[in-house]
C-alpha positions as CSV (number, residue, x, y, z in Angstrom):
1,X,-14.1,3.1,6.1
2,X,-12.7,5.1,3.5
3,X,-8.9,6.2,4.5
4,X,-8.5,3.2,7.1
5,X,-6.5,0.3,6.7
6,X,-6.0,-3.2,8.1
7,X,-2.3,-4.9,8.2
8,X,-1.8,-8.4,7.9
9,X,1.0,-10.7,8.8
10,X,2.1,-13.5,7.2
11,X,-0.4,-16.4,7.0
12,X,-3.5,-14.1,7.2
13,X,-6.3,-14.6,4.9
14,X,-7.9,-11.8,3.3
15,X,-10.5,-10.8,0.4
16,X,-11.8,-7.4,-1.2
17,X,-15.1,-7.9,-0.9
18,X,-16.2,-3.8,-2.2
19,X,-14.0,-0.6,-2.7
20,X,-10.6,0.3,-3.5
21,X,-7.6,-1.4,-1.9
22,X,-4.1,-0.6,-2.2
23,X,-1.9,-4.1,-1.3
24,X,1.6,-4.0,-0.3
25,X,3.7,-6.7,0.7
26,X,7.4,-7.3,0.9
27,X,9.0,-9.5,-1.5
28,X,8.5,-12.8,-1.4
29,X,7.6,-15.6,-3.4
30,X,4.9,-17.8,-1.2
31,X,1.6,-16.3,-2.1
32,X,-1.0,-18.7,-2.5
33,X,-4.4,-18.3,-3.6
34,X,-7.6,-19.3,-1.7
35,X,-10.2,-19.5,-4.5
36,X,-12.8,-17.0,-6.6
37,X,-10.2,-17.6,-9.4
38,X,-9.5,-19.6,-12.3
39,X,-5.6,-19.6,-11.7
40,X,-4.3,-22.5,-9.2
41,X,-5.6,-22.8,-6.1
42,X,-3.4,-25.5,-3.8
43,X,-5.8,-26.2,-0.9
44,X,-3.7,-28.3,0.7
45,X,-0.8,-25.7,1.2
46,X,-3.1,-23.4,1.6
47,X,-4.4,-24.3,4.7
48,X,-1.3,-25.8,6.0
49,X,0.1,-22.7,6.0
50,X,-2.8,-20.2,6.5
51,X,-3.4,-18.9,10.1
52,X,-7.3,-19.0,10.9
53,X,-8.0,-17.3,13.7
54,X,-9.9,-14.4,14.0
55,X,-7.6,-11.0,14.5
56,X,-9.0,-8.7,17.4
57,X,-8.6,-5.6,15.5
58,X,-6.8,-5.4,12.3
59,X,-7.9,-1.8,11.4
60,X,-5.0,0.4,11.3
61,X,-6.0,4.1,11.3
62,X,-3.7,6.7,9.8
63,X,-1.6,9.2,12.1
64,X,-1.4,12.7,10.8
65,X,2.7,13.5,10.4
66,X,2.4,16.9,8.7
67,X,-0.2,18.6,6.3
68,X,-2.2,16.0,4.1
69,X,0.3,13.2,5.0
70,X,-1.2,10.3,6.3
71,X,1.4,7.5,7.8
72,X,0.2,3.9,8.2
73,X,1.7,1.3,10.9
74,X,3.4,-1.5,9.7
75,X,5.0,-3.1,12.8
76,X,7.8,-5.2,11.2
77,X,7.3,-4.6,7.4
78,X,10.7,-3.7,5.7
79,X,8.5,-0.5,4.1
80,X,6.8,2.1,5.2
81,X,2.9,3.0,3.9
82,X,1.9,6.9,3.6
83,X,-1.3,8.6,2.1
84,X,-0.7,12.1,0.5
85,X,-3.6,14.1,-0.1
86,X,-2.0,16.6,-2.8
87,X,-3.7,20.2,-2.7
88,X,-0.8,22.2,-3.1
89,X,2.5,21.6,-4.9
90,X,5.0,19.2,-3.2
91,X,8.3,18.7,-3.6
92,X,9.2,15.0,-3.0
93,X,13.1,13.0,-2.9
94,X,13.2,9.8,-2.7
95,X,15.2,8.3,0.1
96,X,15.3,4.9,-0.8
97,X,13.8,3.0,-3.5
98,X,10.2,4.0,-3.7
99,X,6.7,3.2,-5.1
100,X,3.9,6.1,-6.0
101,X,0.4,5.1,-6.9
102,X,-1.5,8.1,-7.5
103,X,-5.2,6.7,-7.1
104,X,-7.3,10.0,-8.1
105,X,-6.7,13.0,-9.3
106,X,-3.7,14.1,-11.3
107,X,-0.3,14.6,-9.4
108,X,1.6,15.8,-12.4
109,X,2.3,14.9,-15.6
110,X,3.2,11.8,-15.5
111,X,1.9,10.5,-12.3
112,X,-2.6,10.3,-13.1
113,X,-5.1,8.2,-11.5
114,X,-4.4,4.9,-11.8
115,X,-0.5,5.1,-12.7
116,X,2.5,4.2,-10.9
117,X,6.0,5.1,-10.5
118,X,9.2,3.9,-9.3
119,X,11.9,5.9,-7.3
120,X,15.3,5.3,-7.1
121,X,17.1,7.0,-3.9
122,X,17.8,10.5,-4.8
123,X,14.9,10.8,-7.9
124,X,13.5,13.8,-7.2
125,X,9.4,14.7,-7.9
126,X,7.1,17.1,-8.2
127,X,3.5,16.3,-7.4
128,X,1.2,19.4,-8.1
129,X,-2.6,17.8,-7.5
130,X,-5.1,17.8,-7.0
131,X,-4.4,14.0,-6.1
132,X,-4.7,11.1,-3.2
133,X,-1.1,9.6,-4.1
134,X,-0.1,6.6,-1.9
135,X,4.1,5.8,-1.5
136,X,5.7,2.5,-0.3
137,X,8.6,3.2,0.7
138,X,11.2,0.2,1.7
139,X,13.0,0.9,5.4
140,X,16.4,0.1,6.6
């Protein structure tokens, strides 16, 4: 449903099958496609690798930390996943580096739906809406 989430480990299979999705994974170079592409699809790795089983309950629902911020458990990620739902102004400094995807709306000048924007510890920004704007941010 619109606002939930599901989080996969490593190995997990997934598709978008309708609707918007916002993926984010920590570095790494291993991703291998599954198919309904025309870019390389290695099979064998693929399913070497890829964990088949059914999860119980991969829906992750968010948790309500303060007014129109919406955090999103990621049990062993090195980032963190928040939903802000932009209806006043907000005043936000990076901690750490830092990814905002504004996905409708306008946040401010230079953050509109479907733009992006990278913060570098310290960057400060000021997000005026009205706006859905996700962040990534990396922990530890």
């Amino acid at each position: 449903q619109p606002g939930q989430a599901i989080f996969l480990d490593a190995g997990n299979l997934h598709a978008y099958l309708h609707g918007v999705g916002v993926e984010a994974m920590g570095n790494s170079d291993n991703v291998l496609r599954g198919g309904f592409t025309p870019k390389h699809v290695d099979a064998d790795e693929l399913l070497r690798i890829a964990d088949l089983r059914s999860l119980a309950d991969p829906l992750v629902d968010p948790t309500e930390v303060s007014a129109g911020e919406f955090r999103y458990d990621t049990p062993g990620a090195p980032f963190r996943f928040t939903r802000w739902e932009i209806d006043v102004p907000r005043i936000h400094t990076a901690g750490g580096r830092e990814l905002l995807l504004c996905t409708s709306g306008s946040a401010g000048s230079t953050l509109g739906r479907g733009t992006a924007a990278y913060l570098a510890a310290g960057d400060c920004v000021e997000l005026t809406g009205p706006a859905t704007v996700f962040q990534v941010a990396e922990t530890g």
